[in-house]
N, CA, C and O atoms as CSV, one atom per row, in Angstrom:
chain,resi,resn,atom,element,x,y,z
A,1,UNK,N,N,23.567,-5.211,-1.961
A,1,UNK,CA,C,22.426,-4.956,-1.100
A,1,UNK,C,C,21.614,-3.775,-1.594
A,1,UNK,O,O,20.398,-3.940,-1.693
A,2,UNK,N,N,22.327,-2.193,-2.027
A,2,UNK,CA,C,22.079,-1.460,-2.602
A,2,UNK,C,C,21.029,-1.883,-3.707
A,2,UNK,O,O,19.885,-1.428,-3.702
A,3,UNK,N,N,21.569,-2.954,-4.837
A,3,UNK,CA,C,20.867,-3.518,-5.914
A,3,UNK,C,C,19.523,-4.247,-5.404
A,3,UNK,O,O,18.595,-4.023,-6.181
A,4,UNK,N,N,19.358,-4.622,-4.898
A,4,UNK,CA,C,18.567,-5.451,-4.114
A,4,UNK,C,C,17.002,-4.618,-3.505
A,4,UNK,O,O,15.795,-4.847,-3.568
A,5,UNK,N,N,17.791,-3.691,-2.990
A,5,UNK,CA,C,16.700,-2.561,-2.796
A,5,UNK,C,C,16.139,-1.846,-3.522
A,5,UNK,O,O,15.041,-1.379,-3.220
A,6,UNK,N,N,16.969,-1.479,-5.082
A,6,UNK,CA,C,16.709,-0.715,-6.129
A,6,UNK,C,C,15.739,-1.899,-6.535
A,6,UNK,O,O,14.585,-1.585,-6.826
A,7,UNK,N,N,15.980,-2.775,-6.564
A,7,UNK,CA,C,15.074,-3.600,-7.857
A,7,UNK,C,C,13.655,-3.863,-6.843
A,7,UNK,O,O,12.596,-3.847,-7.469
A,8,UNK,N,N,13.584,-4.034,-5.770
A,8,UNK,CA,C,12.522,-5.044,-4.893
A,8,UNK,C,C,12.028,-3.368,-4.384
A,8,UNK,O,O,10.801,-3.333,-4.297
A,9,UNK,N,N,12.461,-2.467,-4.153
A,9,UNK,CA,C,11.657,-0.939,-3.608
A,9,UNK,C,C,9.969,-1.066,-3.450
A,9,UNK,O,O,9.211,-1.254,-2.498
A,10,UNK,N,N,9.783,-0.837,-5.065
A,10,UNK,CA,C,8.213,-1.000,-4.974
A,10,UNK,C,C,7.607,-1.866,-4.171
A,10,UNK,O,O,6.821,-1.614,-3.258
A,11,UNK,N,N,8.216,-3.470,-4.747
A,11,UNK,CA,C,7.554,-4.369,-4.132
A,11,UNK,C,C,7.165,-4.341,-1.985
A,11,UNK,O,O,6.198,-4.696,-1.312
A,12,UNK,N,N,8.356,-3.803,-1.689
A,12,UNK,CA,C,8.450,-4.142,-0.171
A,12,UNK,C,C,7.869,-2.813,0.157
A,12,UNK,O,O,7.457,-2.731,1.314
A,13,UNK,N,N,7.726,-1.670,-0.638
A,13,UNK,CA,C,6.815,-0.463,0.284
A,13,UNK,C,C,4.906,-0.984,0.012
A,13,UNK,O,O,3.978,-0.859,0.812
A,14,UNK,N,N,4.892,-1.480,-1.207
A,14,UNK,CA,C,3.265,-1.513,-1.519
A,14,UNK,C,C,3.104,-2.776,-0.643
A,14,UNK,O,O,2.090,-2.564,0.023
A,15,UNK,N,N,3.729,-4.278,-0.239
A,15,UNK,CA,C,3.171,-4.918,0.413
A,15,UNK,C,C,3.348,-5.008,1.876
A,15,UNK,O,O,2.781,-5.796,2.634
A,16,UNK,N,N,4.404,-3.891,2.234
A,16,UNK,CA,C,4.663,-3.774,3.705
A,16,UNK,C,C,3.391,-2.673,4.315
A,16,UNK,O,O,2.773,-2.568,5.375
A,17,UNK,N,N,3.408,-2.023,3.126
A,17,UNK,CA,C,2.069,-1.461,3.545
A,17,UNK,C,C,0.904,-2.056,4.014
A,17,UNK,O,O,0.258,-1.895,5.049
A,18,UNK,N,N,0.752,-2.841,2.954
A,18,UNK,CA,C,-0.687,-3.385,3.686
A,18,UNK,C,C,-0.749,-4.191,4.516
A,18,UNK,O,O,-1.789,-4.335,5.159
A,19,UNK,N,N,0.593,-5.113,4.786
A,19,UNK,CA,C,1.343,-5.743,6.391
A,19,UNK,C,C,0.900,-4.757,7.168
A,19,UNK,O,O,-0.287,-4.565,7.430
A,20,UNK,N,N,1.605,-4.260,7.466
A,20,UNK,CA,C,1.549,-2.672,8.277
A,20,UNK,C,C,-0.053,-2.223,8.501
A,20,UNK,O,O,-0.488,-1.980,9.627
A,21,UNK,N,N,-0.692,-2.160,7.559
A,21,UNK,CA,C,-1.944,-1.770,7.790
A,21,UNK,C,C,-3.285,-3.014,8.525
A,21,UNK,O,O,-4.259,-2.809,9.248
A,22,UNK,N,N,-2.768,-4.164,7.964
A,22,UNK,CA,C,-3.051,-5.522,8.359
A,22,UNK,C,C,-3.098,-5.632,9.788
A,22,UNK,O,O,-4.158,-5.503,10.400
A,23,UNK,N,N,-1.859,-5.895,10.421
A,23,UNK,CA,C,-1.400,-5.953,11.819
A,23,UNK,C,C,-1.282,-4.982,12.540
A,23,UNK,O,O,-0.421,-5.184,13.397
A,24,UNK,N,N,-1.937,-3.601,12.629
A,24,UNK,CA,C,-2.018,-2.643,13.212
A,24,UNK,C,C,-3.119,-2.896,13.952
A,24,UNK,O,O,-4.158,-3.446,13.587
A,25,UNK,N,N,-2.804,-2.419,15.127
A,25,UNK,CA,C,-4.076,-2.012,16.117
A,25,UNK,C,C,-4.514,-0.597,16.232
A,25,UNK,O,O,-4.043,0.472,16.622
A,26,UNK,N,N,-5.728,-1.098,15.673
A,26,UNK,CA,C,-6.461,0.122,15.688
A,26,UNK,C,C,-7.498,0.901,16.322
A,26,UNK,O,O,-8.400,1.525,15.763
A,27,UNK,N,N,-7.179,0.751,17.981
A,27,UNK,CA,C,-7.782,0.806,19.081
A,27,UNK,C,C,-6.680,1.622,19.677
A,27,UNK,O,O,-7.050,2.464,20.495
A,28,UNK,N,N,-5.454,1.544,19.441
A,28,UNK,CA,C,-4.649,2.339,20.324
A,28,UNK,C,C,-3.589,3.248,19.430
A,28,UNK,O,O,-2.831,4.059,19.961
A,29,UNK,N,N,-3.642,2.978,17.838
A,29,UNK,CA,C,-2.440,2.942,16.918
A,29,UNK,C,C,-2.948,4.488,15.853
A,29,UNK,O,O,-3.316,4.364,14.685
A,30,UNK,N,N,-2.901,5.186,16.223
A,30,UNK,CA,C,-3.053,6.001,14.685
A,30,UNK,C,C,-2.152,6.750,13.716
A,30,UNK,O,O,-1.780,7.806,14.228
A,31,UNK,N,N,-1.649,6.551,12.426
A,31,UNK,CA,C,-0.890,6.804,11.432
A,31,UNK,C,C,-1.059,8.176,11.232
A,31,UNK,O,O,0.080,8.596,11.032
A,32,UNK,N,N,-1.786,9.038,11.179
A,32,UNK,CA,C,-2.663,10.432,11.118
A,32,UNK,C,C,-1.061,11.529,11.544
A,32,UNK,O,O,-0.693,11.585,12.717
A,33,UNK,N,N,-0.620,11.969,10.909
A,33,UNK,CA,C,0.548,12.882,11.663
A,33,UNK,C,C,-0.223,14.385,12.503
A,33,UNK,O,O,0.018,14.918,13.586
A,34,UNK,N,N,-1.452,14.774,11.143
A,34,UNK,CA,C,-2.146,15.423,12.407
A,34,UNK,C,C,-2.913,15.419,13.797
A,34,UNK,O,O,-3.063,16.398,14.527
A,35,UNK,N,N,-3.360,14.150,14.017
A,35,UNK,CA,C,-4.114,13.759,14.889
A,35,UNK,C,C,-2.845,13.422,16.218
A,35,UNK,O,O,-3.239,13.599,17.371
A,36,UNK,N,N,-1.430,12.968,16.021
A,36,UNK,CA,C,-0.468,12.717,16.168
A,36,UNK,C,C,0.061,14.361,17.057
A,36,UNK,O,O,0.495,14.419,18.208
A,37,UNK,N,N,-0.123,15.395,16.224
A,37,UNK,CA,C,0.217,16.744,16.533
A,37,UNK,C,C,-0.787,17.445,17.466
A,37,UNK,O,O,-0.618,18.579,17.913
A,38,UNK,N,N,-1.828,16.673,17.712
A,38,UNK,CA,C,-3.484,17.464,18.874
A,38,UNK,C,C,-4.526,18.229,17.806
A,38,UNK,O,O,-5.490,18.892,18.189
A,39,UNK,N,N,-4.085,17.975,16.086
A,39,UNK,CA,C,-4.720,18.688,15.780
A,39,UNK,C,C,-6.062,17.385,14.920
A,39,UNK,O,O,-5.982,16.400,14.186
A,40,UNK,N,N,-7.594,18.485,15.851
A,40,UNK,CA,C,-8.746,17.529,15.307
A,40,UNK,C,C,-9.226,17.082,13.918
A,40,UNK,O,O,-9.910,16.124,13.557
A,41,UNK,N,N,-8.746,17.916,13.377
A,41,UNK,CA,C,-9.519,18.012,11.501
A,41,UNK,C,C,-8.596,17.229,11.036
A,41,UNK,O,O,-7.453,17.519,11.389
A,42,UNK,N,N,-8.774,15.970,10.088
A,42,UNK,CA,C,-7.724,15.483,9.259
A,42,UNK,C,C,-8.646,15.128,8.129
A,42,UNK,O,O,-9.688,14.604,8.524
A,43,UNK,N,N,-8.527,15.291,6.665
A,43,UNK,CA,C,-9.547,14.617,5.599
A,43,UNK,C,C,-9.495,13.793,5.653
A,43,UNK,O,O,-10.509,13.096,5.690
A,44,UNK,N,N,-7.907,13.146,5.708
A,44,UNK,CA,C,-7.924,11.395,5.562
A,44,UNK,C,C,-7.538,10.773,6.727
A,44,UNK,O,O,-6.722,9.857,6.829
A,45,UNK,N,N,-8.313,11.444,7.809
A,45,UNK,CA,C,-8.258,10.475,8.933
A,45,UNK,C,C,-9.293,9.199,9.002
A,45,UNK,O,O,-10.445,9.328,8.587
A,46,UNK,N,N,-8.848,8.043,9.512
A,46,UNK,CA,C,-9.795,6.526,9.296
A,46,UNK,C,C,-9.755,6.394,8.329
A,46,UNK,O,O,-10.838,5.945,7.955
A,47,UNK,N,N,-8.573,6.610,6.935
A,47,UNK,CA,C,-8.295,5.991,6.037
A,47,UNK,C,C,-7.395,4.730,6.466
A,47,UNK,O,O,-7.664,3.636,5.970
A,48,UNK,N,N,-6.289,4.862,7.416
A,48,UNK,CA,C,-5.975,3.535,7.136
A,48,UNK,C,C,-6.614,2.830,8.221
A,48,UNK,O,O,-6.275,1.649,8.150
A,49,UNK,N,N,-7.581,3.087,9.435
A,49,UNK,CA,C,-8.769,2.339,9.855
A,49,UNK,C,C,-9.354,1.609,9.172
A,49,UNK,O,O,-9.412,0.422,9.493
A,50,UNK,N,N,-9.954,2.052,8.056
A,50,UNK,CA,C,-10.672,1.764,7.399
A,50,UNK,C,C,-10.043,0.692,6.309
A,50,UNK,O,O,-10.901,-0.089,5.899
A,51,UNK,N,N,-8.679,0.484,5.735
A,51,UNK,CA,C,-8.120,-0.156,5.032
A,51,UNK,C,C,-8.218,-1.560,6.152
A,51,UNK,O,O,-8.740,-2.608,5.771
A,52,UNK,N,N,-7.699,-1.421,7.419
A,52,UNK,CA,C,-7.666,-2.636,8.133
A,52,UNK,C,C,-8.658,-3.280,8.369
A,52,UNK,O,O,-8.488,-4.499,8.414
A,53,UNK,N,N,-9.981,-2.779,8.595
A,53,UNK,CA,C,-11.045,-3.248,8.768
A,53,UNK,C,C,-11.322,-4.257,7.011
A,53,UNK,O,O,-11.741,-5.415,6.985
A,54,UNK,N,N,-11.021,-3.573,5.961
A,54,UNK,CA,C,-11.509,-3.735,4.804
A,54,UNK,C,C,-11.070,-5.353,4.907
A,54,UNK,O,O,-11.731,-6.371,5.114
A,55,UNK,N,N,-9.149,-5.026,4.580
A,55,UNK,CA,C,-8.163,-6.238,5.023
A,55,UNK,C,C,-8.427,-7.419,6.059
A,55,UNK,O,O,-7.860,-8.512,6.038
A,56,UNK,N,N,-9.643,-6.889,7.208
A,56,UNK,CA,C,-10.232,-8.235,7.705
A,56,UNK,C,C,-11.631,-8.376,7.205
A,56,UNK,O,O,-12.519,-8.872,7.898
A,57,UNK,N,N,-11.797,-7.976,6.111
A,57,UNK,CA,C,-13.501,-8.306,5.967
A,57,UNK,C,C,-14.306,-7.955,6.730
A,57,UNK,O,O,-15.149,-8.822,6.959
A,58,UNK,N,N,-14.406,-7.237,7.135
A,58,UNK,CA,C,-15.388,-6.157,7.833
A,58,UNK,C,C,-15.841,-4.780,7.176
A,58,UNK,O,O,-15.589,-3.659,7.618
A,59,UNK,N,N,-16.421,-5.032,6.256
A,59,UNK,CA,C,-16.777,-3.951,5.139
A,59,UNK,C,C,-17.612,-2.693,5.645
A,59,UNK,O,O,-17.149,-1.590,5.353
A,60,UNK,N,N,-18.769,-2.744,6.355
A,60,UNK,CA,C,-19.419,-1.983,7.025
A,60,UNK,C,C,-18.327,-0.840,7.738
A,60,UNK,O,O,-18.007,0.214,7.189
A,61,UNK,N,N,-17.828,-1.307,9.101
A,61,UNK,CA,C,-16.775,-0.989,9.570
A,61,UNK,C,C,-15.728,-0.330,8.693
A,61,UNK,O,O,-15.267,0.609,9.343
A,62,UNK,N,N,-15.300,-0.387,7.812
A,62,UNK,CA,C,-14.045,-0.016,6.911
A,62,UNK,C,C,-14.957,1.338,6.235
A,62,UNK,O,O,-14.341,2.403,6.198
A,63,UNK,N,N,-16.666,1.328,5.605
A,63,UNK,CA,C,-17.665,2.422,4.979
A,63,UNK,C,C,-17.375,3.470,6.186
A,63,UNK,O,O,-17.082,4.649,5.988
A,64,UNK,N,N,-17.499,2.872,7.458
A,64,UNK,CA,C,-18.214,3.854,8.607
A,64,UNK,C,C,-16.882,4.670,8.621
A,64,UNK,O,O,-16.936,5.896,8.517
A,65,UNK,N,N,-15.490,3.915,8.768
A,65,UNK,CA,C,-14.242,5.024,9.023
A,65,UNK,C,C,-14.587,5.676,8.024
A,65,UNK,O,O,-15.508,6.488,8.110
A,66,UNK,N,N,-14.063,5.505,7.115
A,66,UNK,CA,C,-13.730,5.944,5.494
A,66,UNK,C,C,-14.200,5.553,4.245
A,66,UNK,O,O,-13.867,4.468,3.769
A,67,UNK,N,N,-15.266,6.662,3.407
A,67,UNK,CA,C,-15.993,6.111,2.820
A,67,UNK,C,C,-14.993,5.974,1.383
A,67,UNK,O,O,-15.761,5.955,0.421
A,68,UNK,N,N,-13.712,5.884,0.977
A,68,UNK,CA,C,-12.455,5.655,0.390
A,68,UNK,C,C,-11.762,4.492,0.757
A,68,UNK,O,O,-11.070,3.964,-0.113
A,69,UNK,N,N,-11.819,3.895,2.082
A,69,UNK,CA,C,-11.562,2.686,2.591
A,69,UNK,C,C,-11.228,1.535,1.642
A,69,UNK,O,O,-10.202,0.874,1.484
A,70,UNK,N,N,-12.341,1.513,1.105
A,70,UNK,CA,C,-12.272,-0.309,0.034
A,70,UNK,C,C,-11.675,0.093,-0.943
A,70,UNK,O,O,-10.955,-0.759,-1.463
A,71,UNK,N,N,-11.687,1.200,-1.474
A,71,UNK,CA,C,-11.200,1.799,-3.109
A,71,UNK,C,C,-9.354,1.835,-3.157
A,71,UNK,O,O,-8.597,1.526,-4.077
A,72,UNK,N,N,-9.015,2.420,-1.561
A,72,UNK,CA,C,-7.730,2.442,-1.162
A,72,UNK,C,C,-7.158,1.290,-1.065
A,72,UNK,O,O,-6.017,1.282,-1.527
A,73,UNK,N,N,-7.765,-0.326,-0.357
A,73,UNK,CA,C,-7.734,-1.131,-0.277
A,73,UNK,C,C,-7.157,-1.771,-1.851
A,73,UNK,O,O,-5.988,-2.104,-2.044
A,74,UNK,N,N,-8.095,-1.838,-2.729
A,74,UNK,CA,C,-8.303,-2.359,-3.830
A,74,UNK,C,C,-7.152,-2.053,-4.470
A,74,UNK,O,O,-6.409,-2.955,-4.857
A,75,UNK,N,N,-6.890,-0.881,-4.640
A,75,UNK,CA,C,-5.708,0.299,-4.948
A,75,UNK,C,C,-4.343,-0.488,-4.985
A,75,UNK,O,O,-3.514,-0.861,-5.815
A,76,UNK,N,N,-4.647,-0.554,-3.141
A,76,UNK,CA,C,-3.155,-1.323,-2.594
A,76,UNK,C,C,-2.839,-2.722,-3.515
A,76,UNK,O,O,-1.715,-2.973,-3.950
A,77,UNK,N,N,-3.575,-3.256,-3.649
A,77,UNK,CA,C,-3.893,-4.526,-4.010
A,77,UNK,C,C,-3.167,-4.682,-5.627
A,77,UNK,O,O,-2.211,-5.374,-5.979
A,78,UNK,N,N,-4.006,-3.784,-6.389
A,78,UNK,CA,C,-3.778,-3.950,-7.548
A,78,UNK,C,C,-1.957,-3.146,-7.935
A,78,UNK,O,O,-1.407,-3.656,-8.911
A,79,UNK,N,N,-1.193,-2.063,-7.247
A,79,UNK,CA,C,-0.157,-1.804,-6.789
A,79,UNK,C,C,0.863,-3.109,-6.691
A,79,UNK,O,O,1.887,-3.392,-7.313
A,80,UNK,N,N,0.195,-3.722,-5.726
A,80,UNK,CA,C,1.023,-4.761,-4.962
A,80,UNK,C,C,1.405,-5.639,-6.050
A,80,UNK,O,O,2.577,-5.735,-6.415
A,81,UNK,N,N,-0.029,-6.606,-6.845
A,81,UNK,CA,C,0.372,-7.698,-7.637
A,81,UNK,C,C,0.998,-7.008,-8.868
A,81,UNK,O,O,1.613,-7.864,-9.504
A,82,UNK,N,N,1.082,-5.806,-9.449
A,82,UNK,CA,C,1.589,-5.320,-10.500
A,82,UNK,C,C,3.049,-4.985,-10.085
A,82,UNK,O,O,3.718,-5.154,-11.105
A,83,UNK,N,N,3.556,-4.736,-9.447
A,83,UNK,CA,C,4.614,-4.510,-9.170
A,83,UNK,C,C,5.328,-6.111,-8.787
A,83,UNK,O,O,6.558,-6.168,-8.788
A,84,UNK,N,N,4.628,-7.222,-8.508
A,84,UNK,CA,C,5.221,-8.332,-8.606
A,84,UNK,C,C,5.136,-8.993,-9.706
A,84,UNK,O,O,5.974,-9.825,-10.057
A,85,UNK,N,N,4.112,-8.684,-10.353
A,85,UNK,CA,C,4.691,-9.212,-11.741
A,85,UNK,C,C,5.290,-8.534,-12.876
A,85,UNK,O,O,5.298,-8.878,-14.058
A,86,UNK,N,N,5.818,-7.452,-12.283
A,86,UNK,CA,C,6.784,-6.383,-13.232
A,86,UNK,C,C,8.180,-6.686,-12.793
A,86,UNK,O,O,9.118,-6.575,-13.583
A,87,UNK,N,N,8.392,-7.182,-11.170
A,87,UNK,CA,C,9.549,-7.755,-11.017
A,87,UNK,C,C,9.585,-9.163,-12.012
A,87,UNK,O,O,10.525,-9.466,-12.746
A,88,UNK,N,N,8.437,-9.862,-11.855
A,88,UNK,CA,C,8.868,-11.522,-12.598
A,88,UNK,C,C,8.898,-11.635,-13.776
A,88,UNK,O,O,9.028,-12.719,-14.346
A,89,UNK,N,N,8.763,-10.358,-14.434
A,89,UNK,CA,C,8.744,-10.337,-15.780
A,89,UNK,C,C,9.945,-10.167,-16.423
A,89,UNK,O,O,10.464,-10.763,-17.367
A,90,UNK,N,N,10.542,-8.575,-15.242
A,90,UNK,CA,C,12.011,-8.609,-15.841
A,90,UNK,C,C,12.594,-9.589,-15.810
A,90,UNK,O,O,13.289,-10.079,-16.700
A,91,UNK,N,N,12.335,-10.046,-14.606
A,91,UNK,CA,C,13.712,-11.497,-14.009
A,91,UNK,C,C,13.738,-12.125,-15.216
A,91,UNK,O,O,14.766,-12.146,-15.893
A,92,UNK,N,N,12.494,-12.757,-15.640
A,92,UNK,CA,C,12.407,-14.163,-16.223
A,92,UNK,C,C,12.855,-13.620,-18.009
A,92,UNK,O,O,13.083,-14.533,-18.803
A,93,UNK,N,N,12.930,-12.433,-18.420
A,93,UNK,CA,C,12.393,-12.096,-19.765
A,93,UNK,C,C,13.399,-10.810,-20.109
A,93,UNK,O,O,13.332,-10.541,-21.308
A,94,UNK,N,N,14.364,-9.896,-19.332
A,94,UNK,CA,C,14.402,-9.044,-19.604
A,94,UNK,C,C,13.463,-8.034,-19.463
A,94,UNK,O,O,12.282,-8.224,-19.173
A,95,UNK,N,N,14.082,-6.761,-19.703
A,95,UNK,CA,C,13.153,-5.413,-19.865
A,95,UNK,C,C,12.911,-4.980,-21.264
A,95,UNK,O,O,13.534,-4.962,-22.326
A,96,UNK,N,N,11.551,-4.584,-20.739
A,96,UNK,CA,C,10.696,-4.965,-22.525
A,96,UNK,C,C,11.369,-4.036,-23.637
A,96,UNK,O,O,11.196,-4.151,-24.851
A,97,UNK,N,N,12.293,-2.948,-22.892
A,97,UNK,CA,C,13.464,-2.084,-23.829
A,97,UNK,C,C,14.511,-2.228,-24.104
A,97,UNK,O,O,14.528,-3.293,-23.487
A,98,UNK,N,N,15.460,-2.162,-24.467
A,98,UNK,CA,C,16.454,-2.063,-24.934
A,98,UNK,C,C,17.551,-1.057,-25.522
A,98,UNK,O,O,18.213,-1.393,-26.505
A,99,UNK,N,N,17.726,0.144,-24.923
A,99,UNK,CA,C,18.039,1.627,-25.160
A,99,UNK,C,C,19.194,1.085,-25.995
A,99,UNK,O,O,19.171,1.838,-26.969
A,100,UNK,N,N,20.122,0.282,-26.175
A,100,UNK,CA,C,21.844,0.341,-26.709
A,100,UNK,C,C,21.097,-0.211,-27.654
A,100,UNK,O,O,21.356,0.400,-28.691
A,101,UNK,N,N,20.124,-1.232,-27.904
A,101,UNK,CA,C,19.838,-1.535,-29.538
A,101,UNK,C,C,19.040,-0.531,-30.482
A,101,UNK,O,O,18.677,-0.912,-31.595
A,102,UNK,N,N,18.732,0.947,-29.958
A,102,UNK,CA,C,17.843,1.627,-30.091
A,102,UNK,C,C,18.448,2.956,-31.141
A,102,UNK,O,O,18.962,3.993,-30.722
A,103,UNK,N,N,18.262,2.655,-32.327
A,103,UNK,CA,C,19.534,3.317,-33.477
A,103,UNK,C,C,18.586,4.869,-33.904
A,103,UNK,O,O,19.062,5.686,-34.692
């Protein structure tokens, strides 16, 4: 199980993320630990507003939270499928090294 988690890690934090950011309500829900604490100032507050809005196609909406919104989005994205095809690569092929053949 241990193994399981070592190998799949990446994969299940970068796409649970954007699950997570996906299915959040964001009318009652905020991720913000400062905003969380009473405190008003956060830089990256309505960043992940702004990711959910992006995630439903609502682009305007996603600019107005966070003008980082789509870039974070994109981010996630390109994270996500690289890390799944870095798992299907090992699976299917090995790892592109080989340290014990390495003289």
């Amino acid at each position: 199980m241990l193994q399981f988690f070592r190998k799949y890690s990446e994969v299940i934090i970068w796409n649970g993320t954007l699950i997570l950011l996906g299915v959040m309500n964001v009318n009652d829900t905020s991720l913000c630990l400062l905003k969380n604490m009473g405190i008003t100032w956060c830089p990256g507050c309505g960043l992940g507003h702004a990711i959910h809005y992006a995630l439903h196609f609502e682009f305007e909406k996603s600019f107005q939270e966070h003008i980082l919104g789509i870039p974070a989005t994109l981010i996630l994205f390109y994270q996500s499928c690289k890390s799944i095809y870095t798992i299907n690569k090992t699976t299917h092929y090995g790892p592109a090294t080989n340290t014990k053949n390495v003289s």
